[in-house]
VMD Tcl script that builds the backbone (N, CA, C; Angstrom):
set m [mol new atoms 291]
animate dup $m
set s [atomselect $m all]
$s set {name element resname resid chain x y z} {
  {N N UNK 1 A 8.437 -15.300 -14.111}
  {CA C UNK 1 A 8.626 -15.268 -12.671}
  {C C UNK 1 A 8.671 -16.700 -12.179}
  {N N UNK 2 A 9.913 -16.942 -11.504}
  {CA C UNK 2 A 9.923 -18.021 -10.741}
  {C C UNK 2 A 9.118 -18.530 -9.312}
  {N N UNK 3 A 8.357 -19.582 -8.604}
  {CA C UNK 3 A 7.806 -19.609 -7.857}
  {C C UNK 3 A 8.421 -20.429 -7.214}
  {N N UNK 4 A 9.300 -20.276 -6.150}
  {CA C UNK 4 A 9.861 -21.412 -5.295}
  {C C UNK 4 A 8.705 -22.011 -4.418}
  {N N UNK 5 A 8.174 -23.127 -4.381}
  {CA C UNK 5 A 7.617 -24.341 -4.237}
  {C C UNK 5 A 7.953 -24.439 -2.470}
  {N N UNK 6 A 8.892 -24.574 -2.285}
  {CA C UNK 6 A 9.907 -24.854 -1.334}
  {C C UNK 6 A 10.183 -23.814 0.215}
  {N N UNK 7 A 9.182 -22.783 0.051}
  {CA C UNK 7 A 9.232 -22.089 1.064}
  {C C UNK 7 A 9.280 -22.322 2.400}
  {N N UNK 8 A 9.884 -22.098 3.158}
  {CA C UNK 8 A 9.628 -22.566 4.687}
  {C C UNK 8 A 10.033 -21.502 5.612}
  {N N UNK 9 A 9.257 -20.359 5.236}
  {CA C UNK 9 A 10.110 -18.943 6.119}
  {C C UNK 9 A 8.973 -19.018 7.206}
  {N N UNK 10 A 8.699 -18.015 7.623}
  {CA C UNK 10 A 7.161 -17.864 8.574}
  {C C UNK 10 A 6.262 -16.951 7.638}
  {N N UNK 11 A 5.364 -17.326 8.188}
  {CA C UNK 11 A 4.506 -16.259 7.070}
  {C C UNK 11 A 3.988 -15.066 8.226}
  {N N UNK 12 A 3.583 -14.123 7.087}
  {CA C UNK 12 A 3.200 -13.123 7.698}
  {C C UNK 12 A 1.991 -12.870 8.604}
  {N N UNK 13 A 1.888 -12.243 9.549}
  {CA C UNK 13 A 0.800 -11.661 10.514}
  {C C UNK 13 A -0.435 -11.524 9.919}
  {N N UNK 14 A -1.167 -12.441 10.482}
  {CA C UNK 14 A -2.631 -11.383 10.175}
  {C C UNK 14 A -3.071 -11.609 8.055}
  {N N UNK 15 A -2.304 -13.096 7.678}
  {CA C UNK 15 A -2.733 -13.551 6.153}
  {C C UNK 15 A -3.184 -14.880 6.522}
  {N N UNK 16 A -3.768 -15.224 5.367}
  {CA C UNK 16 A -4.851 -16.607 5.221}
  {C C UNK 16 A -3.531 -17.311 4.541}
  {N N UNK 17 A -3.349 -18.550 5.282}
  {CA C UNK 17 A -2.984 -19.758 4.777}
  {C C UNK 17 A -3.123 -20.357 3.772}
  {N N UNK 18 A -3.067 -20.596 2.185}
  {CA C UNK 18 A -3.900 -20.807 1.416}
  {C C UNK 18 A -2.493 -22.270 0.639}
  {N N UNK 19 A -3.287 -22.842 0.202}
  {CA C UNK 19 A -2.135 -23.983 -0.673}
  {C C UNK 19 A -1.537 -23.796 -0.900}
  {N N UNK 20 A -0.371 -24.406 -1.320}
  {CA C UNK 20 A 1.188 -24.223 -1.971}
  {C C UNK 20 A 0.437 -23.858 -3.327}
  {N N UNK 21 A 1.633 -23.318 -4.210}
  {CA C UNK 21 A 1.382 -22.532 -5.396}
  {C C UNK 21 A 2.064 -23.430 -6.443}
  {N N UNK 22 A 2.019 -24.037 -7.438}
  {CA C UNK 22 A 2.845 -24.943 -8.496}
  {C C UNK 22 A 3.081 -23.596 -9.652}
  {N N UNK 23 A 4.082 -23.870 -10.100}
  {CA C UNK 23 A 3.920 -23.016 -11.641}
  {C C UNK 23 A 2.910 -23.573 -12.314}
  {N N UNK 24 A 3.115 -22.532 -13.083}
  {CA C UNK 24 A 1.552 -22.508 -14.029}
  {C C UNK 24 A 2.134 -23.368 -15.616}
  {N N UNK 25 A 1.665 -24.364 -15.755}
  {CA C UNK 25 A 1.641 -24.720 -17.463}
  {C C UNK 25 A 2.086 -23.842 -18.181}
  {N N UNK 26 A 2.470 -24.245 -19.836}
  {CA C UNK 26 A 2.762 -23.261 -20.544}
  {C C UNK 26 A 1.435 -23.077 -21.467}
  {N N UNK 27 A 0.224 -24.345 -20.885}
  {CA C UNK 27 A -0.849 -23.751 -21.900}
  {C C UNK 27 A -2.124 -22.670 -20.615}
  {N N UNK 28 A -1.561 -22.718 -19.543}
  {CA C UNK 28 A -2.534 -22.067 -18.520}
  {C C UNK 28 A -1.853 -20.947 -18.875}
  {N N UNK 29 A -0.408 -20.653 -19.403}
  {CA C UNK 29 A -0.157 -18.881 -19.547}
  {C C UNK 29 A -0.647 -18.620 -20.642}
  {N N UNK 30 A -0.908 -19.339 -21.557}
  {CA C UNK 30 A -1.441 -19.036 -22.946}
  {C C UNK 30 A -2.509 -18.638 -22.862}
  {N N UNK 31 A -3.320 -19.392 -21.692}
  {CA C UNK 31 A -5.194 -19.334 -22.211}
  {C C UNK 31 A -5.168 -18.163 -21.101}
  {N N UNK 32 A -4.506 -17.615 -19.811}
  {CA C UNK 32 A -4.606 -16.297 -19.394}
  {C C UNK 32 A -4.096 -15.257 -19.555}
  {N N UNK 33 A -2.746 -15.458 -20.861}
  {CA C UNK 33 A -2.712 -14.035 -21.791}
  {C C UNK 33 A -1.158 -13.983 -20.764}
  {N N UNK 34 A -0.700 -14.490 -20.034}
  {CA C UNK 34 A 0.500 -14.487 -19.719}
  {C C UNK 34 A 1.730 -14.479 -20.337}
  {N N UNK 35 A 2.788 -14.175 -20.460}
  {CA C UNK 35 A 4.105 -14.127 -21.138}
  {C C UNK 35 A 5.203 -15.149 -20.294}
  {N N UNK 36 A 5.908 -15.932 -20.459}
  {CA C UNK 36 A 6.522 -16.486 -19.843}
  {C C UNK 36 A 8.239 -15.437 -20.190}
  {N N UNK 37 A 7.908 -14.218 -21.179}
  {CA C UNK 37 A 9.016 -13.259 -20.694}
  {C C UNK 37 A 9.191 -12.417 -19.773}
  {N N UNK 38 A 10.555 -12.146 -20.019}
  {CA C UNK 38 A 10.616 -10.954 -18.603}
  {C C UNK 38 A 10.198 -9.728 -19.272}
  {N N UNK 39 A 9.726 -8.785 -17.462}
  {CA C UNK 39 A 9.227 -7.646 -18.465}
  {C C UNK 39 A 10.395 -6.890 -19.020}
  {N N UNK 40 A 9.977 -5.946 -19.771}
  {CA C UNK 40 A 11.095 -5.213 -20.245}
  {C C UNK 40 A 11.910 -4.284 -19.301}
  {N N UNK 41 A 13.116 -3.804 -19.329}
  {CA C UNK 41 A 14.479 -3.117 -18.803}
  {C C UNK 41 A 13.473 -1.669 -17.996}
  {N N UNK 42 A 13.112 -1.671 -17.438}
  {CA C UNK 42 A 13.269 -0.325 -16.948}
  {C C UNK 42 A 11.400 0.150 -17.095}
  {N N UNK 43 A 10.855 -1.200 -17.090}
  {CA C UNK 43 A 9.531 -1.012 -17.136}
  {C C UNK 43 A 8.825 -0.887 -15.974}
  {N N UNK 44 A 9.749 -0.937 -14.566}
  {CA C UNK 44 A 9.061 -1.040 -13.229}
  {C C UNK 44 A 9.904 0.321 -12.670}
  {N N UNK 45 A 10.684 1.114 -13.444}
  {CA C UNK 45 A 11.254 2.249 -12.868}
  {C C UNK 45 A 10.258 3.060 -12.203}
  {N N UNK 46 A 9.321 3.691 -12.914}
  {CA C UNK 46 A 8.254 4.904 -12.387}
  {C C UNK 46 A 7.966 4.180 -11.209}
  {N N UNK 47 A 7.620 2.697 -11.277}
  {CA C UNK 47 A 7.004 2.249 -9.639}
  {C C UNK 47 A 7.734 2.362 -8.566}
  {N N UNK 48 A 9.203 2.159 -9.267}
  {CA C UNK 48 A 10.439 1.955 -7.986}
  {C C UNK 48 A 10.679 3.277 -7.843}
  {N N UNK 49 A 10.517 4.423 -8.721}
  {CA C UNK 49 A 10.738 5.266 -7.921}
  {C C UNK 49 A 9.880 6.166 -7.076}
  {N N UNK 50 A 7.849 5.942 -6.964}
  {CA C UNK 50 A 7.307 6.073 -6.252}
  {C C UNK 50 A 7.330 5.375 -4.985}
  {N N UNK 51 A 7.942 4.431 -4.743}
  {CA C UNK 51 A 8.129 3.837 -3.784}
  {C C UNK 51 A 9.041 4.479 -2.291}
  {N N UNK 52 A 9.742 5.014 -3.084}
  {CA C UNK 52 A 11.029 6.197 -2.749}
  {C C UNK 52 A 10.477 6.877 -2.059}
  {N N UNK 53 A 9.249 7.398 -2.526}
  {CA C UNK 53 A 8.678 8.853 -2.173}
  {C C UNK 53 A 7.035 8.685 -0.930}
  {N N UNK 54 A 7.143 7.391 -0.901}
  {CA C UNK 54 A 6.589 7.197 0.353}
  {C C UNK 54 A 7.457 7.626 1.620}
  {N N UNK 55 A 6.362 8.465 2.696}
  {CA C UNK 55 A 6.869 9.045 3.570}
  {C C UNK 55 A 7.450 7.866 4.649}
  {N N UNK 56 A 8.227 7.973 5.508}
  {CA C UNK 56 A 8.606 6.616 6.747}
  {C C UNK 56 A 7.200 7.019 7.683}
  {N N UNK 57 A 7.130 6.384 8.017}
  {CA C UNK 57 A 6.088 6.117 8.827}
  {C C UNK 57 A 6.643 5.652 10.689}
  {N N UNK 58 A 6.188 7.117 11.276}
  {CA C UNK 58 A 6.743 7.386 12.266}
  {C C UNK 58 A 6.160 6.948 13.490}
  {N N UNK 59 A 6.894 6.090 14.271}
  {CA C UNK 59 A 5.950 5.141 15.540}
  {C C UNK 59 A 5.455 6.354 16.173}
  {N N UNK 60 A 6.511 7.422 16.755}
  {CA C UNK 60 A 6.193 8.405 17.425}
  {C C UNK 60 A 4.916 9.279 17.354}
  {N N UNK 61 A 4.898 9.299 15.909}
  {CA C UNK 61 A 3.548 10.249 15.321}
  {C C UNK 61 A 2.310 9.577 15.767}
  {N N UNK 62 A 2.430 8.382 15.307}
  {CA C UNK 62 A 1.178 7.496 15.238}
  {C C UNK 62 A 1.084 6.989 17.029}
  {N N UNK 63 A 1.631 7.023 17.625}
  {CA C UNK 63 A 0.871 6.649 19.027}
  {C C UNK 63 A 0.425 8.101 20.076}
  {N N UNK 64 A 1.360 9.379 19.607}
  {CA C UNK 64 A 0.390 10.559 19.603}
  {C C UNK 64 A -1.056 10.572 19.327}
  {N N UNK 65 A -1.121 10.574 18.152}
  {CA C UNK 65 A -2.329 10.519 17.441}
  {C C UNK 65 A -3.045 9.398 18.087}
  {N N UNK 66 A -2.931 8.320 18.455}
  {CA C UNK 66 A -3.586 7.568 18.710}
  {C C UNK 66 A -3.942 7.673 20.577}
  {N N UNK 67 A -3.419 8.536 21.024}
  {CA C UNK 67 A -3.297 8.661 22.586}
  {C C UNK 67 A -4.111 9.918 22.416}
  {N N UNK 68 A -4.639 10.725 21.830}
  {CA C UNK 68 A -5.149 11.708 21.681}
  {C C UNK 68 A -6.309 11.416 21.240}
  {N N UNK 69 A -7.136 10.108 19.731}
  {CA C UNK 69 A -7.663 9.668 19.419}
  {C C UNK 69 A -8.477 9.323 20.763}
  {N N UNK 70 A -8.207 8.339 21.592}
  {CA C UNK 70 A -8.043 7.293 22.704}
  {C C UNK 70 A -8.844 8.824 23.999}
  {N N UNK 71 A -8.329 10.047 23.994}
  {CA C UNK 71 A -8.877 10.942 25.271}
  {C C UNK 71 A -10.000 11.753 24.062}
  {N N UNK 72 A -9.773 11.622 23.244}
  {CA C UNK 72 A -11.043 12.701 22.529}
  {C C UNK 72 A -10.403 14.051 22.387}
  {N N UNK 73 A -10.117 14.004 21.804}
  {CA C UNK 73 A -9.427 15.722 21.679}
  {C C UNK 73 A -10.008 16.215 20.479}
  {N N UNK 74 A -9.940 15.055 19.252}
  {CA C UNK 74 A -10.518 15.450 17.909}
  {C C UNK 74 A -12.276 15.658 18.004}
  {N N UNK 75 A -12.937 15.628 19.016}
  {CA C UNK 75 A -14.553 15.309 19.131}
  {C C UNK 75 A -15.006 16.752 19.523}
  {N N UNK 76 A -14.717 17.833 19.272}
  {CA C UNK 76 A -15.033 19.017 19.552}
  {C C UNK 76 A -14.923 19.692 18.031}
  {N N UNK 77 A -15.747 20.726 18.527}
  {CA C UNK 77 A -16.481 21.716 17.286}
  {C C UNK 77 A -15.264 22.318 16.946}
  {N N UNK 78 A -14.442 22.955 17.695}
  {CA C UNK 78 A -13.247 23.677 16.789}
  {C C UNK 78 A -12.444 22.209 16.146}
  {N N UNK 79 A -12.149 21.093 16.052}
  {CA C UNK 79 A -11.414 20.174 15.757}
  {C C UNK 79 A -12.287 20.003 14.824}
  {N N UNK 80 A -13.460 19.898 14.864}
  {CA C UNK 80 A -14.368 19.702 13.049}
  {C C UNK 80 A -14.016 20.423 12.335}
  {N N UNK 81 A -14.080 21.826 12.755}
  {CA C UNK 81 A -13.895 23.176 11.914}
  {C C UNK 81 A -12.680 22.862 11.292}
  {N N UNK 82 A -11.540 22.555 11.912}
  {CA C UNK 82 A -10.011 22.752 11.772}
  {C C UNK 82 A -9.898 21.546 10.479}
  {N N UNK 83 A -10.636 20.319 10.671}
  {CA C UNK 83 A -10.713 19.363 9.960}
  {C C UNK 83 A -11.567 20.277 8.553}
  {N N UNK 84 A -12.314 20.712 8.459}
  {CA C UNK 84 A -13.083 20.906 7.151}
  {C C UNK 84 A -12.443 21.951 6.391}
  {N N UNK 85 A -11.721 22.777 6.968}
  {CA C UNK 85 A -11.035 24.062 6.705}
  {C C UNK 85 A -9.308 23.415 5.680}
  {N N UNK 86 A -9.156 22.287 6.262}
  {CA C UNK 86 A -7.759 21.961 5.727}
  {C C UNK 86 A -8.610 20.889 4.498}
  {N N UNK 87 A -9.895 20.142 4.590}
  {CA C UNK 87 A -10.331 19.386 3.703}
  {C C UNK 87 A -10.378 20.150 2.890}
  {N N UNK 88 A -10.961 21.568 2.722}
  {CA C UNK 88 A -11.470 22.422 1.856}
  {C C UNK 88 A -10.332 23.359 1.322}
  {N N UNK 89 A -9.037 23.787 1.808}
  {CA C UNK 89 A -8.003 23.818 1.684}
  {C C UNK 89 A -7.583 23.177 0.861}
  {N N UNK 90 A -7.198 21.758 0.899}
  {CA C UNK 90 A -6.469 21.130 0.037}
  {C C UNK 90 A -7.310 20.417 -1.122}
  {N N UNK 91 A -8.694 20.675 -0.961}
  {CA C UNK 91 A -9.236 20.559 -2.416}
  {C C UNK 91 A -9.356 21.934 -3.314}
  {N N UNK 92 A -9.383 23.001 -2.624}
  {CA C UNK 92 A -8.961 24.246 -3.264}
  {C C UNK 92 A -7.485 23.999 -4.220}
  {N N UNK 93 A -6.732 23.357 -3.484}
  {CA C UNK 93 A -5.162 23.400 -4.119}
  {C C UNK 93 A -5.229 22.785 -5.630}
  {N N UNK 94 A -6.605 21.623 -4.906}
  {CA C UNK 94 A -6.116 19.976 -5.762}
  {C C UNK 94 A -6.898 20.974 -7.455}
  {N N UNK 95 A -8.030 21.581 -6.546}
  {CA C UNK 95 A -8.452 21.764 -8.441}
  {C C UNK 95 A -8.279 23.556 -9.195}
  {N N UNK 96 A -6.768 24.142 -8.195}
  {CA C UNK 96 A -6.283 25.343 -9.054}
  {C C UNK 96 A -6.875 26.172 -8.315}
  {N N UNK 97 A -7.951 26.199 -7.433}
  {CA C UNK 97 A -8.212 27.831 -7.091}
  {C C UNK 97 A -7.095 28.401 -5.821}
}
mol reanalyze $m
mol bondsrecalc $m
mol representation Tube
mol addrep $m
């Protein structure tokens, strides 16, 4: 992996500033078990294709939820119930019964 040195984009929101990064020696990859090869053909497939299968993430949903959060709607006894019933639900699923 190459490390361009040379960055000058903006950095992201809400990360720590930390030093520029140099490549690493060829005896610092040695003594941390590093490969200076590439990985192999088709060794990041399963990841790339979980990636896929992340849901979009919907502004709409989430400021519902959060405007509802915000008046209390979830702070009542039937909204516990409803909550423990789908917890208990979907651990029913998770282990076969």
């Amino acid at each position: 992996m190459r490390i361009d040195t040379g960055y000058s984009g903006v950095p992201l929101p809400n990360r720590k500033q930390g030093r520029p990064v140099s490549g690493a020696s060829s005896a610092s990859r040695a003594s941390s078990g590093q490969s200076s090869e590439s990985p192999e053909r088709g060794e990041f497939d399963p990841y790339l294709a979980a990636l896929h299968d992340i849901p979009e993430v919907r502004a709409d949903v989430v400021e519902e939820v959060r405007q509802r959060l915000n008046r209390g709607d979830f702070l009542s006894r039937e909204a516990a119930e409803q909550t423990a019933e789908a917890i208990l639900s979907d651990l029913a699923s998770f282990i076969g019964q």
